[in-house]
C-alpha positions as CSV (number, residue, x, y, z in Angstrom):
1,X,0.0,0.0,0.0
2,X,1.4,3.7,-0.8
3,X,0.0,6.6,0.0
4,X,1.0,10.2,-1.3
5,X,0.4,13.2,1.2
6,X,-0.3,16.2,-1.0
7,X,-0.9,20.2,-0.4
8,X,0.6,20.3,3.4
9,X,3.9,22.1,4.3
10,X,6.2,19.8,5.7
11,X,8.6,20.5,8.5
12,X,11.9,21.0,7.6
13,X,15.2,20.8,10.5
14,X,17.2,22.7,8.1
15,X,15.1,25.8,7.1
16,X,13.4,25.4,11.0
17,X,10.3,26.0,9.3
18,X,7.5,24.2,7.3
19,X,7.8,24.4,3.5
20,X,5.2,23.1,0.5
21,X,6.4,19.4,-0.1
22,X,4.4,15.8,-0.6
23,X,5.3,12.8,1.6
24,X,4.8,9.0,-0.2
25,X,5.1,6.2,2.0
26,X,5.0,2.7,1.2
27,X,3.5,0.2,4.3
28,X,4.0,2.7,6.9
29,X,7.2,3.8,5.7
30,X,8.3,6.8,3.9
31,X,10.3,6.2,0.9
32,X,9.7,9.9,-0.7
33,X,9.7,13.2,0.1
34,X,9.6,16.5,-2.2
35,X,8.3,19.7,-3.7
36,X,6.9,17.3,-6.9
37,X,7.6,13.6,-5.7
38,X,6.7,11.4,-9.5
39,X,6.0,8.0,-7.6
40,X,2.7,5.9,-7.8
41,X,0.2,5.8,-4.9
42,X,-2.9,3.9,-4.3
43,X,-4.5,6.3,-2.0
44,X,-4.4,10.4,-2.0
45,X,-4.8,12.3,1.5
46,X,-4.9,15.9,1.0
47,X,-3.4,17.8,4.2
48,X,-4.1,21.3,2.4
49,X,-3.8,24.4,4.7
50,X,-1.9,22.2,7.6
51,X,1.5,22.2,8.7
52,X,3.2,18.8,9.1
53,X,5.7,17.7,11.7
54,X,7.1,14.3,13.2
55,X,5.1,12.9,15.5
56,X,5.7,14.3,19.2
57,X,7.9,12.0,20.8
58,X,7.4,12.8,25.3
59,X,10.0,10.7,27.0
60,X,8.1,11.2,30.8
61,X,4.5,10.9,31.3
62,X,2.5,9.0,33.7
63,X,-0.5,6.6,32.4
64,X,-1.1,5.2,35.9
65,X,-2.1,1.5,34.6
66,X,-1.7,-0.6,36.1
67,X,-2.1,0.3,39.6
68,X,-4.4,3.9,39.4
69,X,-6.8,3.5,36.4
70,X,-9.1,5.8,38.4
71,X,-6.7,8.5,37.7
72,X,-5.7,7.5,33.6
73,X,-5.8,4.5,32.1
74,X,-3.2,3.0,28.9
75,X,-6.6,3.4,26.5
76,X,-7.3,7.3,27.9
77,X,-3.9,8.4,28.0
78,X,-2.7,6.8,24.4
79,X,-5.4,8.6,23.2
80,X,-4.9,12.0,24.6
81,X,-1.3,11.6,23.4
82,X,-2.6,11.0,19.8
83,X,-4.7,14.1,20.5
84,X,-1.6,16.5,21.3
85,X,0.7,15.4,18.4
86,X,2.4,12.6,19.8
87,X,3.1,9.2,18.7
88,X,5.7,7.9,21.0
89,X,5.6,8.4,25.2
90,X,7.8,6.7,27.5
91,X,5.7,6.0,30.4
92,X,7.1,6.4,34.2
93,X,7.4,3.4,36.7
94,X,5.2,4.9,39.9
95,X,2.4,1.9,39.2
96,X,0.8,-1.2,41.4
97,X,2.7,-3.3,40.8
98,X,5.9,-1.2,39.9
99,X,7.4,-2.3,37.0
100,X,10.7,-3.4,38.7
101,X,11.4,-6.9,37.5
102,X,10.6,-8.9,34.4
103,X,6.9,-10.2,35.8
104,X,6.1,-6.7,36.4
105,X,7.1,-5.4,33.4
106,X,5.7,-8.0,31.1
107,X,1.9,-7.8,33.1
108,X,2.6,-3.3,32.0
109,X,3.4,-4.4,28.6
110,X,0.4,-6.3,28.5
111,X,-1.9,-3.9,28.9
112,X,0.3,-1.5,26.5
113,X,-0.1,-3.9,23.7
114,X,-4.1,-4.4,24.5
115,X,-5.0,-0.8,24.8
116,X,-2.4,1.9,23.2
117,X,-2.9,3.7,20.3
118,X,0.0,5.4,19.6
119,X,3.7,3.6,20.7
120,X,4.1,3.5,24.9
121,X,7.7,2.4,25.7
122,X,7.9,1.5,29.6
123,X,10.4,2.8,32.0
124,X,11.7,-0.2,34.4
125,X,12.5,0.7,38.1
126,X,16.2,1.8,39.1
127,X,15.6,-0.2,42.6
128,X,13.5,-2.5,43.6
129,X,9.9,-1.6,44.7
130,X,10.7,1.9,43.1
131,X,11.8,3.2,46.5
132,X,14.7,4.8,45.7
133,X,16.6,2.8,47.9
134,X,17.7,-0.4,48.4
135,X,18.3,-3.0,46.0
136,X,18.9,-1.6,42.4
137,X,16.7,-4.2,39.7
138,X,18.2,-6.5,37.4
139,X,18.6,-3.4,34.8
140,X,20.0,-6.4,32.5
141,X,17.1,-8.6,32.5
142,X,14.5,-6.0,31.4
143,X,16.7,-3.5,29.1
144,X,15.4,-4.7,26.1
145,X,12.2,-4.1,26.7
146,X,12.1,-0.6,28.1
147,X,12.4,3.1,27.2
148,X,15.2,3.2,30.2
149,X,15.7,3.1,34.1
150,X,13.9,5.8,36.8
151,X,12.4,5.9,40.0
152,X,9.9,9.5,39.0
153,X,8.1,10.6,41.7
154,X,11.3,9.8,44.0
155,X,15.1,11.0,43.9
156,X,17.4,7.9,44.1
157,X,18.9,8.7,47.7
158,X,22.5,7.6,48.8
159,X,25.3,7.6,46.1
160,X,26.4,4.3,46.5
161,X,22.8,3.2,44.8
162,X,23.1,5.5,42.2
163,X,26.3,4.3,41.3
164,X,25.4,0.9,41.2
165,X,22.6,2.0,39.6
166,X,25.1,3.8,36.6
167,X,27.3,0.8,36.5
168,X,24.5,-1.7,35.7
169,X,22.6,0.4,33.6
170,X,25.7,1.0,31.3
171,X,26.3,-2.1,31.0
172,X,22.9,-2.4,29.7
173,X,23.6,0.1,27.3
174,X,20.6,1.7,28.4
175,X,19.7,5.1,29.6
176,X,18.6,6.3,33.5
177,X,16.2,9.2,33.5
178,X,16.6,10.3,37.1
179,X,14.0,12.9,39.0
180,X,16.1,14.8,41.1
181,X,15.1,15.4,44.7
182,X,16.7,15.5,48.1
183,X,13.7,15.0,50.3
184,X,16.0,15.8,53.4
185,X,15.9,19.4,52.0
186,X,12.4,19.8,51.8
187,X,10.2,21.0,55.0
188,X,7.2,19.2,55.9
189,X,4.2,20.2,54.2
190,X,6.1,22.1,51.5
191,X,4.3,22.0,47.8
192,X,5.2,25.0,46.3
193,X,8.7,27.0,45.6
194,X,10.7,28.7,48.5
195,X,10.2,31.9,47.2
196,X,8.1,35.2,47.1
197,X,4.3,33.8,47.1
198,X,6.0,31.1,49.7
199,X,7.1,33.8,52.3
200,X,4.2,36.2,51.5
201,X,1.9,33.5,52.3
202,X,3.5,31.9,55.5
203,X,4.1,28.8,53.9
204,X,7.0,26.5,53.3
205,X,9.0,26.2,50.1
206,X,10.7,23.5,48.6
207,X,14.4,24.7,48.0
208,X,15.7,24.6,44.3
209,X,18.7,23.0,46.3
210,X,16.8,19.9,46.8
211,X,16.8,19.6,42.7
212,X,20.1,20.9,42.4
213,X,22.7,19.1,45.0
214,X,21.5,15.4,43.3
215,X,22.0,16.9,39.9
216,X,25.3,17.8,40.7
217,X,26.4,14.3,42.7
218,X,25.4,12.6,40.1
219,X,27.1,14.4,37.4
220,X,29.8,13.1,39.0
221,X,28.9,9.3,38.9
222,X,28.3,9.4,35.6
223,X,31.4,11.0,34.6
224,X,33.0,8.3,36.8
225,X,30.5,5.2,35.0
226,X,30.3,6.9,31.5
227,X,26.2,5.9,31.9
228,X,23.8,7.6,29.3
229,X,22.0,9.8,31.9
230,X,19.4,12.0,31.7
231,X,17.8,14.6,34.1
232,X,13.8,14.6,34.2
233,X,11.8,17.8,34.8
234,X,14.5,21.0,35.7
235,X,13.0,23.7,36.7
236,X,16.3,25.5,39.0
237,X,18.7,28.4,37.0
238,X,21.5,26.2,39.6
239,X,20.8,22.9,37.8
240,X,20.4,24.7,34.7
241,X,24.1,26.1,35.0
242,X,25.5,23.1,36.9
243,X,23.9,20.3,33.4
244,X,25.6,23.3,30.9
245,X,28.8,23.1,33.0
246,X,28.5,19.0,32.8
247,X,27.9,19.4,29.2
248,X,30.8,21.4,28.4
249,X,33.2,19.2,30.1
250,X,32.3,16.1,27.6
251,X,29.6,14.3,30.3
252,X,27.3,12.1,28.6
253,X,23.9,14.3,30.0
254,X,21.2,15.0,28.4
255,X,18.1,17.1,29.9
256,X,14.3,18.4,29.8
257,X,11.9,20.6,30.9
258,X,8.5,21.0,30.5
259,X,6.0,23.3,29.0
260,X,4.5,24.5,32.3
261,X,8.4,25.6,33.6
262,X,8.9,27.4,30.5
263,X,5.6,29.7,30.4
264,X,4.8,29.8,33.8
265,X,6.6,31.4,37.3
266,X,5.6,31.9,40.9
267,X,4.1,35.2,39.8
268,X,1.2,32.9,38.2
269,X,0.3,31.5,41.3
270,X,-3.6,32.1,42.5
271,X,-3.8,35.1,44.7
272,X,-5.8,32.6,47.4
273,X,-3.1,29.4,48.0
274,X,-6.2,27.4,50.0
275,X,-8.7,27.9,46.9
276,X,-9.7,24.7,45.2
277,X,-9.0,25.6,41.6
278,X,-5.3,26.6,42.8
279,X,-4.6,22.7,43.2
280,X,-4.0,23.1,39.1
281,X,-0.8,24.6,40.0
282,X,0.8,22.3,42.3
283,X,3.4,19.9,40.4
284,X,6.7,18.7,41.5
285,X,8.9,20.3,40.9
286,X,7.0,23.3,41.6
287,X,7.0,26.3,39.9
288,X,10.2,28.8,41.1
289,X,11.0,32.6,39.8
290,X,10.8,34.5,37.0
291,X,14.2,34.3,37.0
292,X,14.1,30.5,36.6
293,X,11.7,30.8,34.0
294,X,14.0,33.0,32.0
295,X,16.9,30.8,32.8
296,X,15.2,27.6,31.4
297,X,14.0,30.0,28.4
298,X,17.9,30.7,28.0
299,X,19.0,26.8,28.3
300,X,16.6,26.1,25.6
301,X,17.8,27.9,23.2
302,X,21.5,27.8,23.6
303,X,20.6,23.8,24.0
304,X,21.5,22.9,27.5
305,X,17.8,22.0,27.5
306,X,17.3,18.7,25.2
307,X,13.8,18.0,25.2
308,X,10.3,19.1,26.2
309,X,8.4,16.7,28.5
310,X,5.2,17.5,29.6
311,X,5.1,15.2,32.8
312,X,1.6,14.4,32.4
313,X,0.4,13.6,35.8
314,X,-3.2,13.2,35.8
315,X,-5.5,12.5,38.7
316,X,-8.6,12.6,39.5
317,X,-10.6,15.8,40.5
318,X,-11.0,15.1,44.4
319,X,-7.3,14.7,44.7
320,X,-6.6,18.2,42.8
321,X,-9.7,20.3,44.4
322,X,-7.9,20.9,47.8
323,X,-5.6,23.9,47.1
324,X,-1.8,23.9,46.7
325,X,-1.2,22.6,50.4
326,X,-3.5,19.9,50.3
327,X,-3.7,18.7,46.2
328,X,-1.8,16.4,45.1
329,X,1.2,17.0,43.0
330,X,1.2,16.2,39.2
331,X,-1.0,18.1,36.1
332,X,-2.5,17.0,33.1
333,X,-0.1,18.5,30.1
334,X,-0.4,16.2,26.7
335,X,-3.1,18.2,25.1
336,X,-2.5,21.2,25.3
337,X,1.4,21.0,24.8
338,X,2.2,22.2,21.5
339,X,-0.7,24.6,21.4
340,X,0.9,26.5,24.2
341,X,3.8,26.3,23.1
342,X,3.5,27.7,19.7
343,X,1.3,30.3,20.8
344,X,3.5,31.9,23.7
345,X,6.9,31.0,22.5
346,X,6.6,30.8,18.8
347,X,4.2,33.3,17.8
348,X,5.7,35.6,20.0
349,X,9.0,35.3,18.8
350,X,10.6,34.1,22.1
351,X,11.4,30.6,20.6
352,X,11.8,29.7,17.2
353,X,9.5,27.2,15.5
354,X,12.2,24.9,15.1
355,X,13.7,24.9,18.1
356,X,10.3,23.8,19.4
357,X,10.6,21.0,17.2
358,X,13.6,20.3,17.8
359,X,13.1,19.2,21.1
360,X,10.0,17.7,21.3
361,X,10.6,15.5,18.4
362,X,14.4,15.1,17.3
363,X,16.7,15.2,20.0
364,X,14.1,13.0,22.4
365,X,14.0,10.3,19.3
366,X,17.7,11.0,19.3
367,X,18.6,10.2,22.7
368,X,16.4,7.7,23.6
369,X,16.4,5.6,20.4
370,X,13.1,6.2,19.5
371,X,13.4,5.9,15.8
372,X,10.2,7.0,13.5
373,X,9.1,10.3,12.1
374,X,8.5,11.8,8.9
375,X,12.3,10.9,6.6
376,X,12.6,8.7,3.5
377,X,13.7,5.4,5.5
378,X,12.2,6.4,8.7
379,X,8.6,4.4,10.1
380,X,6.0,7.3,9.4
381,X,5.3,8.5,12.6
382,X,3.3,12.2,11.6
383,X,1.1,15.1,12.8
384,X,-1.2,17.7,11.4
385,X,-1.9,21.2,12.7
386,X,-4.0,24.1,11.2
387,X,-1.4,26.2,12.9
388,X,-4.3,29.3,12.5
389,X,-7.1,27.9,14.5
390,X,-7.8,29.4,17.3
391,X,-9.6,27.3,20.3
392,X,-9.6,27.6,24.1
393,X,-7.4,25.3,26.5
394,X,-10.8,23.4,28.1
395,X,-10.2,21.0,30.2
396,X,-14.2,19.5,29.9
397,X,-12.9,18.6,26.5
398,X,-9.8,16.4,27.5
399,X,-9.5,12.7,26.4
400,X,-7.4,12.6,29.7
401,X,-9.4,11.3,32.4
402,X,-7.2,14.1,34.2
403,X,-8.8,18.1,33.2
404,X,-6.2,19.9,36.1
405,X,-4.3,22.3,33.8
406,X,-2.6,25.3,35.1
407,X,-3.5,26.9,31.2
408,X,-7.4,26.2,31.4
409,X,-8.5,28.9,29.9
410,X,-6.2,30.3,27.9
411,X,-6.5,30.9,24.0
412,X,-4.2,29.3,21.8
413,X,-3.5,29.0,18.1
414,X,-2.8,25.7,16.5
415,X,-5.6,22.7,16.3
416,X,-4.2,19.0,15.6
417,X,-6.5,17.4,12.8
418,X,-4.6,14.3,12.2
419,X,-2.0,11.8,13.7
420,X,-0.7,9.0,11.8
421,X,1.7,6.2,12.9
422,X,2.5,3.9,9.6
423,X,-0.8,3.3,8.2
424,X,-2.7,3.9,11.0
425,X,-4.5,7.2,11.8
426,X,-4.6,7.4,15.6
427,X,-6.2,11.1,15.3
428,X,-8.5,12.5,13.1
429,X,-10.4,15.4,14.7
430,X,-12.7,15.8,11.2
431,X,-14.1,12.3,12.7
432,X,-12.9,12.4,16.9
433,X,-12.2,16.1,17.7
């Protein structure tokens, strides 16, 4: 089966920018690409009026199956993924059971191969029971058949674990995608960033030291192991500059951030912390200054900052109605990712278009050996926008069974209208949307 793609403008890494071209693929895989492209095709799809990138490639979300289905499920959360642009997620270990030795990770994979839309590529635990102590897993025995190694949701704590942790993993040839956090830093009760709103508001802040001082330790392990590491969810100017130092002294680190980090500071806040609706701004990390924001801005473009992640972390709407003390931590991001993006970085002129790109489809494929996207030779992994639509982030509208979204509200350009992985269309709003 071939099918010819006529009438869209196709993103190209050189230019940074879309341009008028026709994409022929041939059983999922593209074998042409071109302003006039004289091969056969048994089927025609018009994409007139839309630009075309590779499919979104999100190496850190959460699809809480098995384990918390009552928060996202692999069916829900697939699809929302297909919704927002993306056709391959790496999804994050914090499940029931955790995904932390082969039995585990085969009974995930399971429900993966039932229920996902688009490609899901599990993360296996760094130790056992996802603790972030103990026992580090048999990184060996499940390698193959994971995105990488990570304990999300907690920091891995002593050294000596971590550098176990390094040493097995590189000899896995595999990649550990560590969350950062030194819990012994952070006061009890503290959900938002010790900062302004924290000390007007007589509450406690979580330090950007607790994200910080692990960066930096294990910087140092894996320049001691040589591991492929990389960094999940920076939101600290200190880890920004200490990953750029890292990087300039030839350490094998890679890095992301996340939309919300990038648009959003403390100054965004709710004026009311206890209000229910405030609970939408409580992730962890949490957001920190305006001068992180502009530092994270800064890493991006001078590529200290590899990828965009949007740590989707849904959960259900008891859980995120009781104000940034009480909510818990984690938003719902896939859907609203790109339209965000290119409306407050692109069309503004603080980022350009291909940068965007850049890192939430190359460099994460890149890194993490994703393969696919939209090259003669590569598996067609595609998405559609009418980049002049204009809509309104609304949560009520979600695929997500999670609607918590510090942007509700907000009006964006850019609609997706398709999302095809080989010859599979996983999104099509003219039939879903």
């Amino acid at each position: 089966m071939r099918t010819r793609y006529v009438d869209g403008l196709i993103f190209n890494r050189v230019s940074g920018r879309p341009i008028p071209q026709e994409l022929v693929t041939e059983n999922g895989f593209v074998i042409a690409r071109g302003e006039a492209v004289s091969v056969s095709a048994d089927r025609v799809v018009s994409l007139r009026g839309l630009a075309v990138f590779p499919g979104f490639a999100d190496v850190h979300v959460h699809l809480r199956e098995p384990g918390f289905s009552y928060k996202e499920t692999i069916a829900s959360g697939s699809r929302a993924c297909a919704r927002g642009g993306y056709t391959v997620v790496c999804a994050m270990p914090n499940l029931d059971p955790p995904p932390d030795t082969p039995e585990h990770l085969a009974a995930e994979q399971a429900i993966i191969d039932r229920d996902a839309v688009i490609r899901v590529l599990p993360y296996g635990c760094i130790t056992m029971g996802q603790r972030g102590e103990g026992e580090v897993t048999d990184m060996a025995a499940m390698a193959g058949h994971t995105a990488g190694f990570s304990d999300d949701g907690r920091g891995v704590r002593d050294r000596e674990t971590m550098l176990e942790a390094m040493r097995r993993c590189a000899a896995a040839d595999s990649i550990i995608s560590a969350h950062c956090e030194d819990v012994s830093l952070i006061p009890k009760g503290a959900g938002i960033h010790d900062g302004r709103y924290a000390s007007e508001h007589g509450l406690p802040g979580i330090p950007s030291a607790s994200e910080t001082d692990p960066i930096v330790r294990d910087i140092e392990l894996c320049r001691e192991t040589g591991c492929r590491y990389h960094v999940c969810h920076v939101s600290a100017k200190e880890s920004v500059e200490a990953i750029r130092r890292a990087k300039a002294d030839g350490v094998n680190i890679t890095c992301e951030t996340a939309p919300h980090y990038l648009l959003l500071c403390e100054d965004d806040l709710p004026a009311d912390p206890n209000a229910p609706d405030s609970g939408r701004f409580k992730m962890n990390p949490p957001l920190r200054g305006r001068e992180d924001r502009e530092a994270l801005l800064e890493a991006l473009l001078d590529g200290t900052i590899d990828c965009i992640a949007t740590d989707h972390a849904p959960h259900s709407a008891e859980e995120k109605a009781k104000g940034l003390t009480g909510s818990a931590m984690g938003i719902t991001g896939i859907e609203a990712a790109f339209p965000v993006l290119y409306t407050y970085l692109a069309e503004t002129g603080k980022v350009p278009l291909g940068v965007l790109i850049d890192r939430l489809c190359y460099r994460p494929r890149e890194r993490f050996r994703l393969g696919g996207g939209i090259e003669p030779g590569d598996r067609l992994e595609m998405t559609a926008f009418d980049l002049h639509a204009s809509s309104i982030v609304d949560p009520d509208r979600f695929v997500s069974l999670g609607h918590a979204t510090p942007f509700a509200g907000r009006p964006v350009h850019a609609v997706c209208r398709l999302t095809v992985i080989g010859e599979r269309t996983v999104w099509d709003a003219s039939t879903e949307g």
